[in-house]
C-alpha positions as CSV (number, residue, x, y, z in Angstrom):
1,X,57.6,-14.1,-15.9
2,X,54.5,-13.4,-18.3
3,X,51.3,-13.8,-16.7
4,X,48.2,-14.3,-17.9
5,X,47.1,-10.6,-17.5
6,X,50.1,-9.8,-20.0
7,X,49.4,-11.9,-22.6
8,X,46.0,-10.9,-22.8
9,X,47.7,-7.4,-23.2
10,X,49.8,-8.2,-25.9
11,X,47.6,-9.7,-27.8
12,X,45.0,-7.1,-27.7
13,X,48.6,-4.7,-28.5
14,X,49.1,-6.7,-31.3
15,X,45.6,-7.0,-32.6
16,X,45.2,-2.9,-32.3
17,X,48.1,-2.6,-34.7
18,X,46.6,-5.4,-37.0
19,X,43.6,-2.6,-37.2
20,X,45.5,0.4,-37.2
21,X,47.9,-1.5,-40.5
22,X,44.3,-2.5,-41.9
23,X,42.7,1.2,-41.2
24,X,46.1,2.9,-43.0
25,X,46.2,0.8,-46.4
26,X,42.2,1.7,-47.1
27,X,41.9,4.1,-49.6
28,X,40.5,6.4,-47.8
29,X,41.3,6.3,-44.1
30,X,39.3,7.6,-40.9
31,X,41.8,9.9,-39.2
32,X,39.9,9.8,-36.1
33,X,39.3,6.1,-35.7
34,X,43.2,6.1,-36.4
35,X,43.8,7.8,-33.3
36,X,41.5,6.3,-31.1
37,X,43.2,3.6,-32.0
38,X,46.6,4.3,-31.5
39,X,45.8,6.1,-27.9
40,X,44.5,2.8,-26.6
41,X,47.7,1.1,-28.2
42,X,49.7,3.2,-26.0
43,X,48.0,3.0,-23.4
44,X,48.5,-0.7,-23.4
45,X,52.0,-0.6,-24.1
46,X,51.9,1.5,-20.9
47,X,50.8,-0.7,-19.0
48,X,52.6,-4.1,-20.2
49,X,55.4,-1.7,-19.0
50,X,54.5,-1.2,-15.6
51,X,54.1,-4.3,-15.3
């Protein structure tokens, strides 16, 4: 059953990798805005899988 608390995890999972697709295809990429990103991705996907 998907809660509200889930979607409003998925949707911020999907909307980091809308920023980290965006970040990646700029010519000149920030490696450490990159990572920050994609360590608060996980840690969301982490939690969508506890729950």
């Amino acid at each position: 059953m998907d809660t509200g608390h889930e979607s409003a995890l998925s949707a911020k999972h999907a909307g980091l990798d809308d920023m980290i697709h965006a970040e990646r295809t700029r010519p000149a990429p920030d490696t450490t805005l990159l990572a920050r990103l994609k360590k608060q991705k996980l840690r969301i996907k982490e939690a969508l899988h506890r729950s």
